[in-house]
Structures are given as C-alpha cells and as structure tokens.
Backbone as a printed PyTorch tensor [residue, N CA C, xyz], in Angstrom:
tensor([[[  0.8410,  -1.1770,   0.0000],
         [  0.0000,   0.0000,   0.0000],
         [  0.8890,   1.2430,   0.0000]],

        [[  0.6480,   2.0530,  -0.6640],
         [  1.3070,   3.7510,  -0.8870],
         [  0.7870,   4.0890,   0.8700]],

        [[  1.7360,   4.6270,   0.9500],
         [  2.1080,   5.4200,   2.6330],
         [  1.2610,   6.6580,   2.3470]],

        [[  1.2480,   7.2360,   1.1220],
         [  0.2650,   8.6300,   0.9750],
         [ -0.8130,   8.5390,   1.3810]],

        [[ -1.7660,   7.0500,   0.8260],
         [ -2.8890,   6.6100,   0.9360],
         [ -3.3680,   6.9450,   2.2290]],

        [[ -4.7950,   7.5170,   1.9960],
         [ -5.4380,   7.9300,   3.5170],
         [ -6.8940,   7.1580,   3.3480]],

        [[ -6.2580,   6.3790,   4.7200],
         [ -7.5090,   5.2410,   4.7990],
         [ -8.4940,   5.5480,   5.5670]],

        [[ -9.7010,   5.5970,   4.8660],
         [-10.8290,   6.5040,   5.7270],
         [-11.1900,   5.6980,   6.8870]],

        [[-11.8010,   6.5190,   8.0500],
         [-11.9410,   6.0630,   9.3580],
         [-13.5700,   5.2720,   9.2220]],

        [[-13.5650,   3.9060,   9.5700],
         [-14.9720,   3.6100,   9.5920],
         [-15.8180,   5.0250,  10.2120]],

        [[-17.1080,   5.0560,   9.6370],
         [-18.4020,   5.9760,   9.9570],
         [-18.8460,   5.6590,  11.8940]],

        [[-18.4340,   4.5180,  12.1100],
         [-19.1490,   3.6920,  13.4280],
         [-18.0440,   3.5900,  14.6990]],

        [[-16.6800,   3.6510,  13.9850],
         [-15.4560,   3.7840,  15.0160],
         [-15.4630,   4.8930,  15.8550]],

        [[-14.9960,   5.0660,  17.3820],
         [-14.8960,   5.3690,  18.4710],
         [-14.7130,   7.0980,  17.8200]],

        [[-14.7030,   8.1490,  18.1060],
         [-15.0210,   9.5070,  18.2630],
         [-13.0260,  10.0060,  19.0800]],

        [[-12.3770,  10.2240,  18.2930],
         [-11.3790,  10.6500,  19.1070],
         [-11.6050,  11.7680,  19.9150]],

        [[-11.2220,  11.8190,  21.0470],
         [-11.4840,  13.1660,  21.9460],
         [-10.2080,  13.4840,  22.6060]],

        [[-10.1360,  14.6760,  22.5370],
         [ -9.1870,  15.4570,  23.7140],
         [-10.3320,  16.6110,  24.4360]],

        [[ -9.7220,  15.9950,  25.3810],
         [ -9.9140,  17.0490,  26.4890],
         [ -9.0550,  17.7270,  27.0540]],

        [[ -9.3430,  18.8460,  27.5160],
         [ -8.2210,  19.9240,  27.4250],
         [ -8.4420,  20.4090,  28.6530]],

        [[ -8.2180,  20.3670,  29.5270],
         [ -7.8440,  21.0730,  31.0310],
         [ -7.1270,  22.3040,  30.6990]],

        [[ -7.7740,  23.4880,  31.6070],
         [ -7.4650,  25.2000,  31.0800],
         [ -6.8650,  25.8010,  31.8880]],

        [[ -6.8640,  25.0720,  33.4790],
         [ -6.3070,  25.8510,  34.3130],
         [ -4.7030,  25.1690,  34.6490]],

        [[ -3.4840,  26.3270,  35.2010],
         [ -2.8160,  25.3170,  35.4700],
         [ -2.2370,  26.3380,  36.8200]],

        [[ -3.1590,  27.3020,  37.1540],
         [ -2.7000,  27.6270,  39.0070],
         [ -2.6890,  26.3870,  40.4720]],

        [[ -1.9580,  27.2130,  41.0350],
         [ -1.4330,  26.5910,  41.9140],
         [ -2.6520,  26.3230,  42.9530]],

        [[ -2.9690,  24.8590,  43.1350],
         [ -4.2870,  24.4670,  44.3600],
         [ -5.4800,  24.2740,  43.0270]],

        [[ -5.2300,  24.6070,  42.2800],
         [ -6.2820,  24.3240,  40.7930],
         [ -7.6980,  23.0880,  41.6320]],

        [[ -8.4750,  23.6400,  40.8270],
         [ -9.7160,  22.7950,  41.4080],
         [ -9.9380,  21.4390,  40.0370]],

        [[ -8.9900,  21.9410,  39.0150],
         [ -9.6360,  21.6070,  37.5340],
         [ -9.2260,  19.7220,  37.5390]],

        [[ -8.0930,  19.0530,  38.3670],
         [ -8.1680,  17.7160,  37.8890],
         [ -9.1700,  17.0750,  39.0270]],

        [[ -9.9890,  17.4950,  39.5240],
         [-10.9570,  17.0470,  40.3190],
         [-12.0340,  16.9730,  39.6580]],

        [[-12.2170,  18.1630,  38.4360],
         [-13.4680,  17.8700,  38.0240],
         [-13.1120,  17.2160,  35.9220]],

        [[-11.5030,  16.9480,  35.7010],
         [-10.9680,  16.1520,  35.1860],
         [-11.2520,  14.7480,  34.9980]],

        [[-11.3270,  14.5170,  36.3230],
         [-11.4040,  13.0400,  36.6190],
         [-12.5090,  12.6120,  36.8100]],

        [[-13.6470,  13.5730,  37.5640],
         [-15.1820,  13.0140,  36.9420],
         [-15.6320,  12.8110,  35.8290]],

        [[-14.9960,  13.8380,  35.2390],
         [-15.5510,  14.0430,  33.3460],
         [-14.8740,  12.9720,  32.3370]],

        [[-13.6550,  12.3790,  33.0320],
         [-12.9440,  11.6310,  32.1920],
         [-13.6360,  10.0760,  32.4030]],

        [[-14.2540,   9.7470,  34.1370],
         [-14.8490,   8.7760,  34.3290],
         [-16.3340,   8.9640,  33.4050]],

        [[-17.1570,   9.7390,  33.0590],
         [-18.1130,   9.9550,  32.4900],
         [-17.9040,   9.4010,  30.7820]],

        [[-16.5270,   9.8630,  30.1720],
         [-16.8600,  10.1500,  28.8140],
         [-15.9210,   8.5210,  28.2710]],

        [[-14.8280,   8.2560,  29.4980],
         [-14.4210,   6.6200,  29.2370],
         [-15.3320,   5.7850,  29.6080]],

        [[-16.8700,   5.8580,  29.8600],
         [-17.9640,   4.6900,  29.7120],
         [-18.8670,   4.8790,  29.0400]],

        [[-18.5850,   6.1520,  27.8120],
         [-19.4390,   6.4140,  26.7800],
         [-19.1400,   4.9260,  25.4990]],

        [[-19.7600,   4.4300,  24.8160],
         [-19.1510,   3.5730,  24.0050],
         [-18.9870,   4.2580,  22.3480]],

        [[-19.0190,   5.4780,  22.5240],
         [-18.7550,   5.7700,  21.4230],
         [-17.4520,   6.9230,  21.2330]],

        [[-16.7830,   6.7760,  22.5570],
         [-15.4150,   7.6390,  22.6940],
         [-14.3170,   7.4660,  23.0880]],

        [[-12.9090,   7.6280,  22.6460],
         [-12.0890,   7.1760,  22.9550],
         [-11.3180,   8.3840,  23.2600]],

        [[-11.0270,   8.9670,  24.7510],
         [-10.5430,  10.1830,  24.5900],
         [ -8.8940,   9.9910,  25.6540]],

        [[ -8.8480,  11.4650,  25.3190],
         [ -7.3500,  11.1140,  26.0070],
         [ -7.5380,  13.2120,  26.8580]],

        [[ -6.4700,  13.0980,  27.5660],
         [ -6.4740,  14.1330,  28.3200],
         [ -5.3550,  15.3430,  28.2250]],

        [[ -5.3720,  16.4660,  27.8260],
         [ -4.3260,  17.6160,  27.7610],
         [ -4.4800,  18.4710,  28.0310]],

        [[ -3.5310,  18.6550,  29.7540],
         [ -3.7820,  19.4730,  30.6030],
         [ -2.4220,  20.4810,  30.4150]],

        [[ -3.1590,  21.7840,  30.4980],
         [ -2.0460,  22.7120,  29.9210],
         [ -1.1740,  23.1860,  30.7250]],

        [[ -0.9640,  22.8040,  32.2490],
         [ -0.1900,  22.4080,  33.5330],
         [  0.8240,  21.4990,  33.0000]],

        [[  0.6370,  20.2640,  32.0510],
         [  2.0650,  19.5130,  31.9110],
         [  2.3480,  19.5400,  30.2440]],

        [[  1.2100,  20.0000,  29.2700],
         [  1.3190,  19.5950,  27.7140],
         [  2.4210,  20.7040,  27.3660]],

        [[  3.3070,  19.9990,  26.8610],
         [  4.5260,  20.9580,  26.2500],
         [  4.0570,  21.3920,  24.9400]],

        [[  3.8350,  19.9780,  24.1500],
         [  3.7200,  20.5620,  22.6160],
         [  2.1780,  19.4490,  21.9210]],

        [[  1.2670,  20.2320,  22.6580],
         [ -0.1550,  19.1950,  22.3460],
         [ -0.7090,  19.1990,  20.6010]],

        [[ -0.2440,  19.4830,  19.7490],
         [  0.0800,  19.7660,  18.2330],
         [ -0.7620,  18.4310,  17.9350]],

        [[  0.3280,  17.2800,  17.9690],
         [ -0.5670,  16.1040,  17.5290],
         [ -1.5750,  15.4960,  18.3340]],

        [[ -1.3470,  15.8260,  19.3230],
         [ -2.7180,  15.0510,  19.9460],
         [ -4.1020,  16.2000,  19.1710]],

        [[ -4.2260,  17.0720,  19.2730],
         [ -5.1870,  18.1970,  18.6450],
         [ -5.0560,  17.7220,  17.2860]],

        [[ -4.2910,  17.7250,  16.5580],
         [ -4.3890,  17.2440,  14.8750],
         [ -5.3090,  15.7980,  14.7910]],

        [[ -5.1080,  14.9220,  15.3410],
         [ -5.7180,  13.9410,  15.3750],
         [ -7.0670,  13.5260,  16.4100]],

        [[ -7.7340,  14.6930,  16.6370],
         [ -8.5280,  14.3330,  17.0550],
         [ -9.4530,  14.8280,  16.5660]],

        [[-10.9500,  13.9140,  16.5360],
         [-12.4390,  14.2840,  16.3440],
         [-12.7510,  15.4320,  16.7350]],

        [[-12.6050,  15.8220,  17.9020],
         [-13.3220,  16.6470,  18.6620],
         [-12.7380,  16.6680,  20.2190]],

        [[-13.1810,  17.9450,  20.5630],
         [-12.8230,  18.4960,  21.8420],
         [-14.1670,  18.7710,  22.7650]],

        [[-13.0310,  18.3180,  24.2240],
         [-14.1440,  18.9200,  25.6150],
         [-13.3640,  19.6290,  26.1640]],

        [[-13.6770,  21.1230,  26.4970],
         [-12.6140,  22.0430,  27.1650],
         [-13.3370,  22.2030,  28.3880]],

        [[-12.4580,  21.5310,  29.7970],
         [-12.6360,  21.8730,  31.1280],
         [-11.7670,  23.0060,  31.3810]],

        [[-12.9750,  24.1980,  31.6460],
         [-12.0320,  25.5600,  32.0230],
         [-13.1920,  25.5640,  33.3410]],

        [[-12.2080,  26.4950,  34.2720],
         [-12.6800,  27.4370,  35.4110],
         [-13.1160,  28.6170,  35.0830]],

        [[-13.6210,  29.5500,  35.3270],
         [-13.8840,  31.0030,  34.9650],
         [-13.3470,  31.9810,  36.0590]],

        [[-12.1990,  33.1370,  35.3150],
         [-11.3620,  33.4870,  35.7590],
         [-11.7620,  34.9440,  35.4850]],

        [[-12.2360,  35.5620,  36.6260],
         [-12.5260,  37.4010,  36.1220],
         [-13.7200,  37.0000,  34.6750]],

        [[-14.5800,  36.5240,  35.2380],
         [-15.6350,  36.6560,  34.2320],
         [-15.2190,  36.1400,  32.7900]],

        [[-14.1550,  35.2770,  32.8380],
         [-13.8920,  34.6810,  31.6090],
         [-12.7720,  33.1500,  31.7280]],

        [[-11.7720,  32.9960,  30.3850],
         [-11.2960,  31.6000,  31.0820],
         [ -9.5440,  31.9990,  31.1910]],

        [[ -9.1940,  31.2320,  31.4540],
         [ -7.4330,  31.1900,  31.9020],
         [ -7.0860,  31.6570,  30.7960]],

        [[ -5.6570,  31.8090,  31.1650],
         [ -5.0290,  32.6740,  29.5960],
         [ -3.9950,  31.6130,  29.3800]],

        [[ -3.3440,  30.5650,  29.9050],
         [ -3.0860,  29.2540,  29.6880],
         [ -3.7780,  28.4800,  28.2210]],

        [[ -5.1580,  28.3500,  28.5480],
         [ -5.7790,  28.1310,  27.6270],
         [ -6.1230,  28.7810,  26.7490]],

        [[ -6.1670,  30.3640,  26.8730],
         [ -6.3330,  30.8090,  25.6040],
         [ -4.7500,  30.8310,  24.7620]],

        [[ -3.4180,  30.6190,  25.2320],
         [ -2.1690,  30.4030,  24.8010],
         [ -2.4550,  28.8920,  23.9440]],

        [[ -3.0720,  28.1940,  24.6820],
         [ -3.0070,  26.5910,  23.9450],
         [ -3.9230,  26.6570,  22.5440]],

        [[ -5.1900,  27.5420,  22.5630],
         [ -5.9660,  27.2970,  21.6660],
         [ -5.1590,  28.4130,  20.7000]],

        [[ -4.7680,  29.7240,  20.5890],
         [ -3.6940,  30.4020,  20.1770],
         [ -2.9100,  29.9350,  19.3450]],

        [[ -2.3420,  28.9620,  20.0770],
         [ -1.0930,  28.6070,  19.0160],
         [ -1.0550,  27.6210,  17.9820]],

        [[ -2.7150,  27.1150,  18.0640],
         [ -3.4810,  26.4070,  16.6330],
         [ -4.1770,  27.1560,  16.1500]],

        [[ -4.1390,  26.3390,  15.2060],
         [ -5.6200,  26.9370,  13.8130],
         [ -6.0220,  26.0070,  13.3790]],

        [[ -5.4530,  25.0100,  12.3790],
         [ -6.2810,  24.2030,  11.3940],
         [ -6.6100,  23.1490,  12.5790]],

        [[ -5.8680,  22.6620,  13.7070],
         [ -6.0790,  21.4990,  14.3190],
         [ -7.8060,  21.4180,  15.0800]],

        [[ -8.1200,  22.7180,  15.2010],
         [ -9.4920,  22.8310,  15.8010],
         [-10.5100,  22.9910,  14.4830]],

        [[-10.5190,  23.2820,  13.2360],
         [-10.9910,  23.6990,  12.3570],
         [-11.7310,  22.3280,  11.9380]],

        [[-13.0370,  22.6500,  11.9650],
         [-14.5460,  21.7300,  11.4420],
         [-14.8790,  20.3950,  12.1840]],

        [[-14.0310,  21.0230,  13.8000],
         [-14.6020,  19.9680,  14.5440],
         [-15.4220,  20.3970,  15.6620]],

        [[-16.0220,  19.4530,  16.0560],
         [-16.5020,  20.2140,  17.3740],
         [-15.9350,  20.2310,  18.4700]],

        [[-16.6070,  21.2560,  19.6730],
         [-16.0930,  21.3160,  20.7990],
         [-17.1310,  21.5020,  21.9840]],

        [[-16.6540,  20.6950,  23.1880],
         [-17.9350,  21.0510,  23.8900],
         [-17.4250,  21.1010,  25.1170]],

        [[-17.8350,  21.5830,  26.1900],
         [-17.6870,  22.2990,  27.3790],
         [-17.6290,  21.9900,  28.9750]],

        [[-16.7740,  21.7910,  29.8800],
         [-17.1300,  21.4560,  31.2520],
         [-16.7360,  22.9990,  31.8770]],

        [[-17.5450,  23.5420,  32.7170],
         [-17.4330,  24.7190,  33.6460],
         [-17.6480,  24.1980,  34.7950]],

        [[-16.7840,  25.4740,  35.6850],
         [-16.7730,  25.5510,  36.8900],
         [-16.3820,  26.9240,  37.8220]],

        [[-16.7370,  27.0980,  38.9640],
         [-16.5230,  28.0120,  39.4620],
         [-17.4470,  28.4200,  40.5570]],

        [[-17.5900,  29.9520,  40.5350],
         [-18.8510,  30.2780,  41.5570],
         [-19.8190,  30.3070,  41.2080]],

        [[-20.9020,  31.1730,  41.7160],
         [-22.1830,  30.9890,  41.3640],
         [-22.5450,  31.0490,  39.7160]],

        [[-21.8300,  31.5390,  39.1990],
         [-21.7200,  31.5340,  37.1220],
         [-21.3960,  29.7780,  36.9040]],

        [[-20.8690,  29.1840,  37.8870],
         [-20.5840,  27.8480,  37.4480],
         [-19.1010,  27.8740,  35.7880]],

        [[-19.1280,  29.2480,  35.3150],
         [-17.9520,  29.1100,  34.4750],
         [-18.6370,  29.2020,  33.4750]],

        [[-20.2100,  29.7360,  33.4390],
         [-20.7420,  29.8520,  31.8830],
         [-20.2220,  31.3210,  31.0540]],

        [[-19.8250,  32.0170,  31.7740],
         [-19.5210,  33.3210,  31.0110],
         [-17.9630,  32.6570,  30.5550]],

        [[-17.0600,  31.9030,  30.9750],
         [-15.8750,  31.3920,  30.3540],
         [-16.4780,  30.9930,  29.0520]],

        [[-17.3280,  29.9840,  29.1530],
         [-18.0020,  28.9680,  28.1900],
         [-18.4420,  30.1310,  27.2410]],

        [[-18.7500,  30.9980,  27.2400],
         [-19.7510,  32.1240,  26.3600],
         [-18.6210,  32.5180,  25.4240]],

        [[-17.8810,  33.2820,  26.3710],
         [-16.2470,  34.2810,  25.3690],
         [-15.6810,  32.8780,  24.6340]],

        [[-15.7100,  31.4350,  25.2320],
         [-14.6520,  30.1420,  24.7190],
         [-15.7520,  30.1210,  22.9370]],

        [[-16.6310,  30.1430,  23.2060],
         [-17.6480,  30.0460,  21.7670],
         [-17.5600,  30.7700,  20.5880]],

        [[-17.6170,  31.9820,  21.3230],
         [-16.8330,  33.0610,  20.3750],
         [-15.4680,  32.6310,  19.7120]],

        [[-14.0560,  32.5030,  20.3050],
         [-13.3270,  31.9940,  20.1170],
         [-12.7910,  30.8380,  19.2530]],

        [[-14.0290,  30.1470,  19.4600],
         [-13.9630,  28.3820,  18.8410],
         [-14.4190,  28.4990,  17.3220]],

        [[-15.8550,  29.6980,  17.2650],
         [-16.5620,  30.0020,  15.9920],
         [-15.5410,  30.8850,  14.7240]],

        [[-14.5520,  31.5620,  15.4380],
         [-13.4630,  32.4990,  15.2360],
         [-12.0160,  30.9620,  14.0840]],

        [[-12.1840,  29.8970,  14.8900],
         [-11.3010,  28.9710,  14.6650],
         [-11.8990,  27.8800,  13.5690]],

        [[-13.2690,  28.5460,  12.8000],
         [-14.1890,  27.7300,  12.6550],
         [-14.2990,  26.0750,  12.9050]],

        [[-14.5780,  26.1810,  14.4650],
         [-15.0410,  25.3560,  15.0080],
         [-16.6670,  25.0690,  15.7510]],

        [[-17.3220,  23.9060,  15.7620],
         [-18.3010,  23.9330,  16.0070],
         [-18.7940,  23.6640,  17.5800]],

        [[-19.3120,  24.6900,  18.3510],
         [-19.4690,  24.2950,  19.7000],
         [-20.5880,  23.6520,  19.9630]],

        [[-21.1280,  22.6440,  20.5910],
         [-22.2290,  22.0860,  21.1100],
         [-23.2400,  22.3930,  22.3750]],

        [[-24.0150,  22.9590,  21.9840],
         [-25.3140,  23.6570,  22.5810],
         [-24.9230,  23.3030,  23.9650]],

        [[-25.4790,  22.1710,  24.3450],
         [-25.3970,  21.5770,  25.7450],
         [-23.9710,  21.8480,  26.6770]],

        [[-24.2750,  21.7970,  27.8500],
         [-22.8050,  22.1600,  28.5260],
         [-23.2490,  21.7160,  29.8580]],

        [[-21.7120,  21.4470,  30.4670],
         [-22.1280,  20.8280,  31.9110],
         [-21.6910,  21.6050,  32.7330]],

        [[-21.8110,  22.3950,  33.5950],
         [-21.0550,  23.4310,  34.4620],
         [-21.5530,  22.8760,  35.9670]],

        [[-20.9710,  23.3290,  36.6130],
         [-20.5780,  22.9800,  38.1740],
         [-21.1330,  24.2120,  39.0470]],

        [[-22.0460,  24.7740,  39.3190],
         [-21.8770,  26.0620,  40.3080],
         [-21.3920,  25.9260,  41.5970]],

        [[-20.3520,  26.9030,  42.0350],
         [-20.2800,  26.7110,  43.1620],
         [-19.0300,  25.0880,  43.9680]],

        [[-18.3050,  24.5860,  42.8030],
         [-17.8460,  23.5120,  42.6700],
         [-17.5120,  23.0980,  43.8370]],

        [[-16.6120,  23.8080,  44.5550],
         [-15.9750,  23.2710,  45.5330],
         [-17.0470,  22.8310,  46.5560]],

        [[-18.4230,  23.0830,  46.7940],
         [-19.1900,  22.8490,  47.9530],
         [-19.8210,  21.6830,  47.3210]],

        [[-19.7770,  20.9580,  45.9740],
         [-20.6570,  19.5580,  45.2240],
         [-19.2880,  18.3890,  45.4490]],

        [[-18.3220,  18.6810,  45.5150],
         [-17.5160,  17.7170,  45.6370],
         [-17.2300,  17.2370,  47.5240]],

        [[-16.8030,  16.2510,  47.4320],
         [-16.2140,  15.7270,  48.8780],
         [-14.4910,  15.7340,  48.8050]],

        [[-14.1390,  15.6400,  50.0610],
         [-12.6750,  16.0550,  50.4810],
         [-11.8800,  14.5020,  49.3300]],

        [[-12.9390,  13.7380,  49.0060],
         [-12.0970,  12.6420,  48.0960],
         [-12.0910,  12.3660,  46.4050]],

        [[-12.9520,  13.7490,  45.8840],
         [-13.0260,  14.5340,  44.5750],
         [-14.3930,  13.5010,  44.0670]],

        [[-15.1320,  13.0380,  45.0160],
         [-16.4880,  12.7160,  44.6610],
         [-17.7970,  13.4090,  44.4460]],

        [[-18.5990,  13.8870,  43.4460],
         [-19.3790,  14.1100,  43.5080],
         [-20.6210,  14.2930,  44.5410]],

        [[-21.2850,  14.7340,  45.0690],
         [-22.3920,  14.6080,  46.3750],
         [-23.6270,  14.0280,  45.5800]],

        [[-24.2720,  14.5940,  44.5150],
         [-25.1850,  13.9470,  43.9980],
         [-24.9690,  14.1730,  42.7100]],

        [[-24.5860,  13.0400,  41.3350],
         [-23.8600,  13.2000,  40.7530],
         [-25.3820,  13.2190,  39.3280]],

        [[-26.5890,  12.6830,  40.2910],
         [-27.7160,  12.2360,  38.8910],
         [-27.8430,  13.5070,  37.7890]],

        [[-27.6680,  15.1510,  38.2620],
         [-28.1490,  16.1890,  37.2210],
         [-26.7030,  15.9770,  36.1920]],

        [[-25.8490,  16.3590,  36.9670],
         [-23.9960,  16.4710,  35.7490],
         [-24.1020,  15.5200,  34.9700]],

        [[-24.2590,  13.8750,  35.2990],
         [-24.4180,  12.8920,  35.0520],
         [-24.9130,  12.8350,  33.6390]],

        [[-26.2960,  13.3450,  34.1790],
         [-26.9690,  13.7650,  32.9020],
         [-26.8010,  14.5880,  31.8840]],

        [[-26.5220,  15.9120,  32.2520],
         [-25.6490,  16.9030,  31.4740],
         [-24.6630,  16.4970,  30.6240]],

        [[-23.6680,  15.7470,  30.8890],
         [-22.2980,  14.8690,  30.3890],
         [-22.6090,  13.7600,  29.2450]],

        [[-23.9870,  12.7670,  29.5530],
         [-24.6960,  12.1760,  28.4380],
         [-24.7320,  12.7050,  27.3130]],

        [[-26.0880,  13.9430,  27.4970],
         [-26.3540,  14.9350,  26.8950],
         [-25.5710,  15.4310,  25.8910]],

        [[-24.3210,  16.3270,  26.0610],
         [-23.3270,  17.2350,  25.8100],
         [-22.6270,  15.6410,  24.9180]],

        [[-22.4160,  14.7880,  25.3150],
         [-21.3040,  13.7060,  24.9870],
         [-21.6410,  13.0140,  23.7630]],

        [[-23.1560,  13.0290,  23.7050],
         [-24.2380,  12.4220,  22.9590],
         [-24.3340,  13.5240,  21.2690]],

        [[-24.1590,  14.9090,  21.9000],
         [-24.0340,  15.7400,  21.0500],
         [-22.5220,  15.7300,  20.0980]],

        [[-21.7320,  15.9660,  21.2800],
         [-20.4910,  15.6780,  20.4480],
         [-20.2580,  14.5080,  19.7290]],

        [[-20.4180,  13.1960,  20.1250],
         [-20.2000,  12.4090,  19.3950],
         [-21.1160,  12.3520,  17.6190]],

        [[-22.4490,  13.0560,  17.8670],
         [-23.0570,  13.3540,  16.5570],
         [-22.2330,  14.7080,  15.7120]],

        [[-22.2890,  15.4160,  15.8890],
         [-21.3320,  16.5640,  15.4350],
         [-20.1490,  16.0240,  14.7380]],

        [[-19.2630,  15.4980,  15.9480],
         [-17.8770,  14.9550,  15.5720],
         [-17.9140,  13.5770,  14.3640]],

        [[-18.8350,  12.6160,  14.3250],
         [-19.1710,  12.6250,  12.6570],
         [-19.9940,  12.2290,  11.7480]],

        [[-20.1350,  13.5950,  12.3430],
         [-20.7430,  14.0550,  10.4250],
         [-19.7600,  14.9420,  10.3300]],

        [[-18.8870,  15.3490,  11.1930],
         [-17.6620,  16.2620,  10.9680],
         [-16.4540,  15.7240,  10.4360]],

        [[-16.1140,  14.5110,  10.7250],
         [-15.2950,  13.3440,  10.0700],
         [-15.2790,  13.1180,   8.9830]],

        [[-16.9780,  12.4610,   8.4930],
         [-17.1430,  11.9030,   7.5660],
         [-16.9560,  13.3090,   6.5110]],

        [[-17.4010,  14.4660,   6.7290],
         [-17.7250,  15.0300,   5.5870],
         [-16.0350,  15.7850,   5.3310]],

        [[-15.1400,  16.1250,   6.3110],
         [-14.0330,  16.1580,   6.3340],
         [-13.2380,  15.3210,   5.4540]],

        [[-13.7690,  13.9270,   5.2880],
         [-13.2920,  12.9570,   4.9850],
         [-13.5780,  13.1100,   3.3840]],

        [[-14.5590,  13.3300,   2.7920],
         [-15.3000,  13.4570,   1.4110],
         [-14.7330,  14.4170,   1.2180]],

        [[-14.2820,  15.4540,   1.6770],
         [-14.2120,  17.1890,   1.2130],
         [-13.0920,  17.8380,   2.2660]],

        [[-11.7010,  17.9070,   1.9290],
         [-10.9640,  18.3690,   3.2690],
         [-11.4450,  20.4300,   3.3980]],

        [[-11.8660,  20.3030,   4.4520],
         [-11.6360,  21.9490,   4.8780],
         [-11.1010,  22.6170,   4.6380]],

        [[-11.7600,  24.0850,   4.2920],
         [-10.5740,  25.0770,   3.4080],
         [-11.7130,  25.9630,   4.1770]],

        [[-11.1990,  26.4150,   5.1840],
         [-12.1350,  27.8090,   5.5790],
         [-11.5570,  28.7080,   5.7220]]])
C-alpha cells in the first residue's frame, strides 16, 4: 500500500477526543473535576478520549491534529477563562478547524458559563463547532467531597450524556464530511 494513501476512518469507530484542562494555578480545582468528566466520557461507548492538561502539555500539536473533537474543562477566571488556555488554543488553527467542541465549567455561582460564552466566540473564530449543551458545576468546591467525589452526581451525570451524545453526533458528520471534502475555511 502507498504510505500517501489515507484510509478513511470507519463511519461507526470510536469519536477521538481530547480534552483539554485550562487551568494550570497553583491548588487548581480543575483535575478534580478532570477526573469526573474523564470517568463519564471513558464509559461512553462511542469515545475514545485522552487528556491535555495545559499544567504539563509541552507541545499538544498532535494530539489536537488527530482528534475528532474536543471537551474544554475551564474554570472562569474574572468573568472569563485562563489565559493558559487561551495560549493553547492560540497557538493552533487548522487542528481545531470543522470539529466540534464542547464544554465542562466551573466556578462560583456563574458555574464558568460566562468562560463557556467568550470560549464560543473563540472556537466560531477557529471555525469550530461548539455544542449547545454544557455541563457546568456552580459553586464547585461545595458539590464535591474532600475525596473529589461528587455529592449527587444524577443532574452532571446527565448533562455529560447529553453534551457527549451531542459531540459524538457533530464529531461525525464532521469526520465523515471532512473525509469526502478536506476543509478550506
């Protein structure tokens, strides 16, 4: 077989995901609610994701090139998100371009939706596609326990379906048609 050859991805195969952790201050609340979201989206059966937290990713290039689609866990920082993460999404372009992206917030009583609001803007800017649904946290630190467990996990739970359910539809018909027609936006 020619090495050029690009062998299309079955229509039915697993949904590559990165998730992208935004914060990387010191006492960070973000791999607490990392590790719920990562237990949520590794018992989806239609995702295979991996994690890039901008606290240790030196050069996240290929993991972003090769993936379906994105979940960005940001905090909301002064009414918006880390500048960590806006450095990571920054220093791409095509790797986010005609995929989707969808959302975990957190914080105070905003729960991190005004992050999520300016991140949309941003993503639409990268022409990327964000997904309606979103899971945010209000108030985070008082829903978790001292052992990064959830207190009552049935609403997020649901939210995370939801949102996961979306991305994985988005992400392809974003594939496939990627796949028929490469992106030129």
């Amino acid at each position: 077989m020619d090495l050029t050859t690009v062998v299309p991805t079955p229509p039915d195969a697993p949904l590559k995901v990165a998730a992208v952790l935004g914060s990387n201050r010191e006492g960070r609340f973000g791999p607490v609610i990392a590790r719920w979201f990562l237990g949520r989206a590794t018992g989806h059966p239609d995702i295979d994701i991996e994690l890039i937290d901008v606290a240790e990713a030196r050069s996240p290039s290929e993991q972003l090139a090769r993936a379906d689609a994105f979940v960005v866990l940001t905090p909301e920082y002064n009414h918006s998100y880390p500048a960590p993460l806006k450095d990571l999404i920054d220093a791409h372009f095509t790797e986010w371009q005609a995929k989707p992206v969808g959302f975990v917030s957190y914080g105070g009583i905003s729960g991190g939706l005004r992050a999520v609001e300016h991140l949309r803007q941003v993503f639409a800017e990268l022409h990327a596609v964000s997904v309606r649904d979103t899971v945010s946290f209000h108030n985070a630190g008082a829903l978790f326990d001292d052992h990064g467990r959830l207190g009552d996990p049935s609403a997020a739970d649901a939210a995370a379906k939801t949102m996961l359910d979306q991305l994985v539809w988005w992400g392809r018909a974003l594939r496939e048609a990627r796949s028929l027609r490469p992106y030129g936006g």
